[in-house]
VMD Tcl script that draws the C-alpha trace (Angstrom):
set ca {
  {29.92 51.24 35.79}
  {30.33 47.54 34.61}
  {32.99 46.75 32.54}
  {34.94 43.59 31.64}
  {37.95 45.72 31.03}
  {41.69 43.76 29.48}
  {41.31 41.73 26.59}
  {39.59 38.11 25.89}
  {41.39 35.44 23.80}
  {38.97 32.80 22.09}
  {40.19 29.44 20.96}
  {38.54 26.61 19.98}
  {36.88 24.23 17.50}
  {33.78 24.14 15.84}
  {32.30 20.99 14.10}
  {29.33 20.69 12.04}
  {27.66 18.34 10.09}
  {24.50 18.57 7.88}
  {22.97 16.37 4.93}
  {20.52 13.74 3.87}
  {21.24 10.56 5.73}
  {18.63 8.55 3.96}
  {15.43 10.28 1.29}
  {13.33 12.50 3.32}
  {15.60 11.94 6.43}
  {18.07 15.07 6.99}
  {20.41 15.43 9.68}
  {21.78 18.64 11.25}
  {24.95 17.84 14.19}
  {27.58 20.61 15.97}
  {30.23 20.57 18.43}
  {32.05 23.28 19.53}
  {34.52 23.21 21.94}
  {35.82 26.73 23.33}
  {38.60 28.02 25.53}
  {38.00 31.41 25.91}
  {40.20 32.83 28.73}
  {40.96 36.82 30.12}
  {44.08 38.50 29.21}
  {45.82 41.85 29.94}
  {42.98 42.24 32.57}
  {43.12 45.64 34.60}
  {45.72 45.35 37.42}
  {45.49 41.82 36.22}
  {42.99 40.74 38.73}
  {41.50 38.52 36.59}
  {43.87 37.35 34.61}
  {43.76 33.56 33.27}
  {40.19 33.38 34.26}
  {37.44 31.96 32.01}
  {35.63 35.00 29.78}
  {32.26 35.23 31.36}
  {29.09 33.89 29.53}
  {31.43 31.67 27.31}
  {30.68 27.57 27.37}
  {33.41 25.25 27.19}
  {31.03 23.37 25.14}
  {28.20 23.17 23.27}
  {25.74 20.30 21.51}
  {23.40 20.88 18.57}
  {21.24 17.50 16.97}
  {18.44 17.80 14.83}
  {16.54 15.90 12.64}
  {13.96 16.78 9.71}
  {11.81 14.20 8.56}
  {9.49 14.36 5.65}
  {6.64 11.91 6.11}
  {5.78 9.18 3.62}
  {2.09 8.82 5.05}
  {0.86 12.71 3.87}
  {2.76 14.95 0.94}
  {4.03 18.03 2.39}
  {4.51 16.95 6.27}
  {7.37 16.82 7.99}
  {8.26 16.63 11.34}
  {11.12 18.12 13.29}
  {13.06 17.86 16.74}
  {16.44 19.21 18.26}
  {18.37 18.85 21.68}
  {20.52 21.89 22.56}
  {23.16 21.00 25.42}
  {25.30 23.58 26.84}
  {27.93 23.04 29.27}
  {28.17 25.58 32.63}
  {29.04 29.02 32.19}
  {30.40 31.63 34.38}
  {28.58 34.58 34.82}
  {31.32 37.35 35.85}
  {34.93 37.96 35.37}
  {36.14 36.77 38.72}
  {34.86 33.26 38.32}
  {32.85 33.27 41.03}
  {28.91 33.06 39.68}
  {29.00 29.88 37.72}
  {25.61 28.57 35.81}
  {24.91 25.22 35.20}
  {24.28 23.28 32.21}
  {21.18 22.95 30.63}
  {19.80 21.12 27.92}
  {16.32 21.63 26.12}
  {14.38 20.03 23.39}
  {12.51 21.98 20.33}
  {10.18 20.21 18.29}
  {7.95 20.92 15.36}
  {6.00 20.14 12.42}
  {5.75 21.98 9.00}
  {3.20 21.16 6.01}
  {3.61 22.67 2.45}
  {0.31 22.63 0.04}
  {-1.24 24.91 -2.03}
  {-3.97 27.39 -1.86}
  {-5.68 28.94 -4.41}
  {-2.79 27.18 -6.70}
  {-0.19 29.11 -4.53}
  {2.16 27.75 -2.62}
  {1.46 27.78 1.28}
  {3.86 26.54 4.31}
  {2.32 26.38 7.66}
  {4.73 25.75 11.18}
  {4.46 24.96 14.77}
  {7.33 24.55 16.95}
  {7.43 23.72 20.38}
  {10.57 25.28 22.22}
  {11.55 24.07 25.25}
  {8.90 20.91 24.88}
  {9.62 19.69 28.57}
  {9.32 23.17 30.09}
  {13.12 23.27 31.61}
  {14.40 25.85 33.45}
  {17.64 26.90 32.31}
  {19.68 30.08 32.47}
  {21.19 32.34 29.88}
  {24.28 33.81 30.15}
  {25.70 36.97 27.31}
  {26.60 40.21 29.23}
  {24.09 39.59 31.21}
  {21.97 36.31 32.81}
  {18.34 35.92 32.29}
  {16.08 33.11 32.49}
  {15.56 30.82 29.37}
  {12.44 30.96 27.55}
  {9.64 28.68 29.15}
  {7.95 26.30 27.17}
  {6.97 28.31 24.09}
  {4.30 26.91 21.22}
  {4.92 29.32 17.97}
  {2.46 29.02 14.99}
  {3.49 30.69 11.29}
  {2.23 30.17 8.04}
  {4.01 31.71 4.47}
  {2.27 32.35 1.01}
  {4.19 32.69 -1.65}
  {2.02 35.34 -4.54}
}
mol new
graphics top color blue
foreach p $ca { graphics top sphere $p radius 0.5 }
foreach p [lrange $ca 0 end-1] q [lrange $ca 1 end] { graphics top cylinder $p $q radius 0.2 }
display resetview
């Protein structure tokens, strides 16, 4: 059976920013900064160590940029950074950082007089490998192209 068993205590702080920095130009930024540590572990083995699959920091930037050249397009980007993690209560199995970049495009018109938006994103543009770590560790995505289009009727 696996089992974290005792208590975690989070602390931390979480920054974000978001608006228009200039027409058509819109800004998205985060910080957070995390001290997550074990307490009243069983038999207190692991007591004062770092809570597994928790970051001591993370990085969020993205930007959103409508296009003056064509009505409706916009382009989009974002870097993700996240510090090293440990994967297991004892402190033992630590990741390492990663940090991957998502970009995309998005184009509103009209069909048929109703409203149509049509994506692409491309996760993970330079194909990093990176690893994941919740209650369990897994392998990030690879480099991932996603295609979506909305109609409003």
């Amino acid at each position: 059976m696996y089992s974290f068993g005792g208590e975690q205590r989070n602390r931390g702080l979480e920054l974000t920013a978001y608006g228009e920095v200039q027409r058509g130009l819109r800004l998205m930024a985060s910080a957070a900064f995390n001290d997550a540590k074990l307490t009243r572990t069983a038999g207190g083995v692991n007591q004062g160590n770092n809570a597994a699959g928790v970051p001591d920091r993370t990085f969020n930037l993205g930007l959103d940029w409508d296009t003056p050249f064509v009505q409706g397009l916009s382009f989009n980007g974002r870097v993700i950074h996240t510090s090293p993690v440990y994967a297991d209560a004892a402190n033992r199995l630590r990741v390492a950082n990663w940090t991957r970049l998502d970009i995309g495009a998005r184009y509103a018109t009209k069909v048929s007089g109703k409203p149509v938006v049509l994506r692409a994103s491309l996760e993970n543009a330079f194909d990093k490998n990176y690893w994941v770590v919740s209650n369990y560790v897994t392998v990030g995505a690879p480099r991932t192209l996603m295609l979506s289009a909305a109609m409003d009727f």
